[in-house]
C-alpha positions in Angstrom: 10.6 -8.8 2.4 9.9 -12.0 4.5 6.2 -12.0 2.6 8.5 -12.0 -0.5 10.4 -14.8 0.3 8.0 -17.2 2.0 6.0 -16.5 -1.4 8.8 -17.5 -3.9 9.4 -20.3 -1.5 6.1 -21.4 -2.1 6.5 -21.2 -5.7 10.0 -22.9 -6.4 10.0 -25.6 -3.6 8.9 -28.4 -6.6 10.3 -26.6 -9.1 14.2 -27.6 -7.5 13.4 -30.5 -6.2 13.0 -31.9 -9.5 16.4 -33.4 -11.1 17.7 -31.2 -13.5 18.7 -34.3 -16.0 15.0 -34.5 -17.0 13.0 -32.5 -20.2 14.0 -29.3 -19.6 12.5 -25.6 -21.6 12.9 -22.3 -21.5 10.9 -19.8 -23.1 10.7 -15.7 -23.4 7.9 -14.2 -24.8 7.5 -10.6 -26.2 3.9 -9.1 -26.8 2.1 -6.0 -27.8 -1.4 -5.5 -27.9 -2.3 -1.8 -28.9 -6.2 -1.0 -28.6 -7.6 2.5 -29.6 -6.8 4.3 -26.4 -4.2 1.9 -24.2 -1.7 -0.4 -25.3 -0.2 -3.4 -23.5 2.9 -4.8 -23.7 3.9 -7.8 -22.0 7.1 -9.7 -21.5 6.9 -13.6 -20.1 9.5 -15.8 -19.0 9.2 -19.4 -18.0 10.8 -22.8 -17.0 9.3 -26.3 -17.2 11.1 -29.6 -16.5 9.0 -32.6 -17.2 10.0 -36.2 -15.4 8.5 -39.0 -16.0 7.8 -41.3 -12.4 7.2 -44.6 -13.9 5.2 -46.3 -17.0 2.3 -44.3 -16.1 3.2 -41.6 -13.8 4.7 -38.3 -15.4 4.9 -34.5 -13.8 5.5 -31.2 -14.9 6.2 -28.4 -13.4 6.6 -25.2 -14.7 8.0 -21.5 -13.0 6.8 -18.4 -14.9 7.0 -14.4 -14.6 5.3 -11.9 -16.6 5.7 -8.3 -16.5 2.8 -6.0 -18.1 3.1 -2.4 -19.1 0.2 -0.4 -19.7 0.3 2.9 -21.7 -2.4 5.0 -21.7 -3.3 8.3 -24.2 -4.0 11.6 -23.0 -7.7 11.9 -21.4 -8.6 7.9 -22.2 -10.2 7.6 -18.6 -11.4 10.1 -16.0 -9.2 8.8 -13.7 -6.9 11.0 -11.6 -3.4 8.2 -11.8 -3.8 5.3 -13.9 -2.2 2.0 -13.1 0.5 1.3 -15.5 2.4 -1.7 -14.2 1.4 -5.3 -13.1 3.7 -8.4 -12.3 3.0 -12.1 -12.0 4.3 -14.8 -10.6 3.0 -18.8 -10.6 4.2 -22.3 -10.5 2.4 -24.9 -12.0 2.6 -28.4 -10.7 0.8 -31.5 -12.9 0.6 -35.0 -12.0 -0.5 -37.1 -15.2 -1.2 -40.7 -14.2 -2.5 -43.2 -16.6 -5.0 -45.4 -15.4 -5.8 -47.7 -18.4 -4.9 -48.5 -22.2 -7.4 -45.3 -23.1 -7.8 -43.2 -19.6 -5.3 -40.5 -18.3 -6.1 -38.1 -15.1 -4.3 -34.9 -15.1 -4.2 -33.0 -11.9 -2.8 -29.4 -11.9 -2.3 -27.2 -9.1 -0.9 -23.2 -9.9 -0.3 -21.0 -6.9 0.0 -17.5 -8.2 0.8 -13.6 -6.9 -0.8 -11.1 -9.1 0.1 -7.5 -7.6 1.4 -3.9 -8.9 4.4 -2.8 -7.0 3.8 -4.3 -3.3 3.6 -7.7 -2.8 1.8 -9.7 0.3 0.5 -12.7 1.3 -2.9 -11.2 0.5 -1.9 -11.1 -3.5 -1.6 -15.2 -3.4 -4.0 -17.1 -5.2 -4.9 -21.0 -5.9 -5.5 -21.7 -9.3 -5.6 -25.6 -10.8 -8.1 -28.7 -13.0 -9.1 -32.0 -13.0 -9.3 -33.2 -16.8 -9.8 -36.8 -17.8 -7.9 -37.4 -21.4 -10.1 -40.2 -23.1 -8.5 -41.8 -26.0 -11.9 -42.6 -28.4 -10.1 -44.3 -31.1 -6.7 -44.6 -33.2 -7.1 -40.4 -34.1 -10.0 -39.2 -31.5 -9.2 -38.1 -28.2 -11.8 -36.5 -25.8 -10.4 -34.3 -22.8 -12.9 -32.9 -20.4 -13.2 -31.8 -16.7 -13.2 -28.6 -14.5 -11.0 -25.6 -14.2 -10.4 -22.7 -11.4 -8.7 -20.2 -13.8 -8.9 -16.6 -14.7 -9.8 -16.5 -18.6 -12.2 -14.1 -17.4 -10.5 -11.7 -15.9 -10.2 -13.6 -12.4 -10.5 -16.7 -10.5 -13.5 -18.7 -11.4 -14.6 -22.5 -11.8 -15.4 -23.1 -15.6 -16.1 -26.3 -17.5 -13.6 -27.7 -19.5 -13.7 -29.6 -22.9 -12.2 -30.4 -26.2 -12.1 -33.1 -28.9 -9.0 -33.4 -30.9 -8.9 -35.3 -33.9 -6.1 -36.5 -36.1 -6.2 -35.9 -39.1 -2.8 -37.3 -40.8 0.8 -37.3 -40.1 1.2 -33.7 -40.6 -2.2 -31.8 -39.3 -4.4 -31.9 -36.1 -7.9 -30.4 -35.0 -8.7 -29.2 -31.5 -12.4 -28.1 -30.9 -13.4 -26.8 -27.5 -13.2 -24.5 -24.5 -11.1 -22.3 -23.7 -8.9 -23.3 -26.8 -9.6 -24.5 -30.4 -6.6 -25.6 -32.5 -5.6 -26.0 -36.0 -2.1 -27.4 -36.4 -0.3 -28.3 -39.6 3.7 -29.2 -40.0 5.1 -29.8 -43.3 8.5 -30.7 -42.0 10.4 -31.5 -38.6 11.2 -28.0 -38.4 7.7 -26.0 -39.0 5.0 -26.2 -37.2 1.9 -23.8 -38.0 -1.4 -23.2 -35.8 -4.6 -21.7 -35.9 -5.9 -20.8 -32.6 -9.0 -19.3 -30.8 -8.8 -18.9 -27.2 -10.8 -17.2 -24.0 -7.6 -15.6 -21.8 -7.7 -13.4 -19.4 -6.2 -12.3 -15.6 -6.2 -9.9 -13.0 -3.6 -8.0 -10.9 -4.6 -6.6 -7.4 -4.0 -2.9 -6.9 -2.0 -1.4 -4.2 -4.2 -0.2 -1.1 -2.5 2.9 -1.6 -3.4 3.6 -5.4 -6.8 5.6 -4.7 -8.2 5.0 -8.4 -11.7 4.0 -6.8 -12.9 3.6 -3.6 -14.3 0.2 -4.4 -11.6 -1.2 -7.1 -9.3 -3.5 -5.7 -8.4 -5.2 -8.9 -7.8 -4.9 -12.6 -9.2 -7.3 -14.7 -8.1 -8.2 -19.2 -10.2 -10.5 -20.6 -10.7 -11.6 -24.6 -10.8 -14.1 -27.0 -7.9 -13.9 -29.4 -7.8 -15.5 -33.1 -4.3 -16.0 -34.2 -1.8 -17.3 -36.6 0.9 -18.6 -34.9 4.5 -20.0 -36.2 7.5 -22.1 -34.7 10.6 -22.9 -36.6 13.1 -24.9 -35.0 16.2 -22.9 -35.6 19.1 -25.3 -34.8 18.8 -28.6 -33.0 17.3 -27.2 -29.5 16.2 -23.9 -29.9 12.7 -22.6 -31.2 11.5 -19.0 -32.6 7.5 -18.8 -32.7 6.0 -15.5 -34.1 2.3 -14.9 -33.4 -0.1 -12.3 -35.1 -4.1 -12.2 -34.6 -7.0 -10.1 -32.8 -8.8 -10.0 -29.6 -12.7 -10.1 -29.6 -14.8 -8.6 -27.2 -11.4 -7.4 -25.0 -12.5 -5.7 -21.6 -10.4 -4.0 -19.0 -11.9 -2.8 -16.0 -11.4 -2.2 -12.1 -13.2 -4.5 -10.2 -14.1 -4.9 -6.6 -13.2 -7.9 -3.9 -16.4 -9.6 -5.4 -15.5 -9.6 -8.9 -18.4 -6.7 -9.6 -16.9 -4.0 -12.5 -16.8 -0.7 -11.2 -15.3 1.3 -14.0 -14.6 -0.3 -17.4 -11.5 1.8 -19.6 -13.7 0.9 -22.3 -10.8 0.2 -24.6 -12.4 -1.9 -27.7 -10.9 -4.0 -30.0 -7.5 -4.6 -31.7 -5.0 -6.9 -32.4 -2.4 -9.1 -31.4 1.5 -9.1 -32.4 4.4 -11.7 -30.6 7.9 -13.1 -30.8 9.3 -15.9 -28.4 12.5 -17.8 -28.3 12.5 -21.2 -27.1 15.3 -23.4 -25.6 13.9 -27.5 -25.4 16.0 -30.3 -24.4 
């Protein structure tokens, strides 16, 4: 219980030191994604305030928690006892500081605890980027840098770019990796998007959990195309809906050097999601 606390100590420490006048939202997010022989369902919750330092300074700093249940169907692995629960819990800190009439730097630091049932000090891991945000013209932005995230299934360093391009009042187009964007909104209260994104994570498994002598983690990875929808409901709060499909979707137990050493095999399917959003 001390491990517990030191770690949401860790976690909350900027989150509440941070006025509570400033942007505040809350969202909660509902998802199933069923596959031919294991379906996932996953429930998120999170908090971000935003406050803005001076004229070029600006943080954010958002508190999330996700909850996973896996199902599994009779005989879909050879395993004797298949993990079936996961939890997450990370705090995001970004600094955004503007260095000149075109050049931003965002810095982002995410602590997070990936575990099953048992928590310890061992289940903490560093994630964060270094982006620059280049403004190319009136419309063009470029936004590139580097990235220790877990969009494949765990922690790794990965390049990151994108271009995003205006293309009216109403639409936008985001090409790069991990994300690509379409967004559209005829009105101030609809707001459509296209999407194609690389996501992924990883939960450690309890020691005691003898699914394989080398696993010590399981590891979801995609790349999900999806339609996704937000109407803004009444003044501050936001529904979004999302439906789509994950390409090339791999579950597997991996080892403490990231090697598979049993894949569920689990292919294809798709994607289905409802949120409620409160902004201020």
């Amino acid at each position: 219980m001390k491990i517990l606390f030191l770690i949401c100590s860790l976690f909350t420490i900027s989150f509440y030191s941070m006025k509570a006048q400033e942007k505040l939202s809350v969202d909660m997010n509902l998802k199933t994604e069923p596959t031919d022989k294991i379906n996932f369902n996953e429930t998120n919750v999170s908090f971000k305030i935003n406050k803005k330092i001076n004229a070029k300074s600006k943080v954010t700093n958002t508190l999330e928690y996700s909850h996973l249940n896996v199902n599994y169907e009779l005989g879909s692995s050879g395993l004797f006892e298949n993990p079936d629960r996961f939890n997450q819990l990370q705090n995001q800190f970004e600094v955004s500081q503007n260095v000149s009439k075109k050049t931003d730097l965002n810095f982002t630091i995410t602590p997070t605890v990936n575990f099953q049932q048992n928590v310890g000090i061992s289940d903490v891991t560093i994630l964060g980027s270094f982006e620059v945000h280049q403004k190319l013209g009136s419309k063009t932005d470029l936004n590139f840098g580097a990235a220790r995230t877990t969009v494949f299934g765990y922690p790794k360093f990965i390049p990151v770019l994108s271009l995003n391009y205006k293309l009216n009042d109403r639409s936008s187009l985001l090409i790069g990796f991990p994300d690509s964007k379409i967004s559209y909104s005829n009105n101030g209260r609809n707001k459509f998007n296209l999407t194609n994104r690389f996501n992924g994570n990883f939960y450690n498994l309890d020691s005691q959990i003898n699914l394989n002598k080398e696993a010590t983690k399981v590891s979801l990875s995609q790349m999900t195309s999806a339609f996704e929808y937000e109407r803004n409901v009444d003044g501050k709060w936001f529904l979004n809906f999302k439906a789509g499909y994950d390409f090339n979707k791999k579950y597997t137990l991996i080892d403490r050097d990231n090697h598979e050493v049993y894949d569920f095999n689990i292919g294809n399917g798709y994607v289905l999601g409802i949120g409620i959003k409160y902004k201020q």
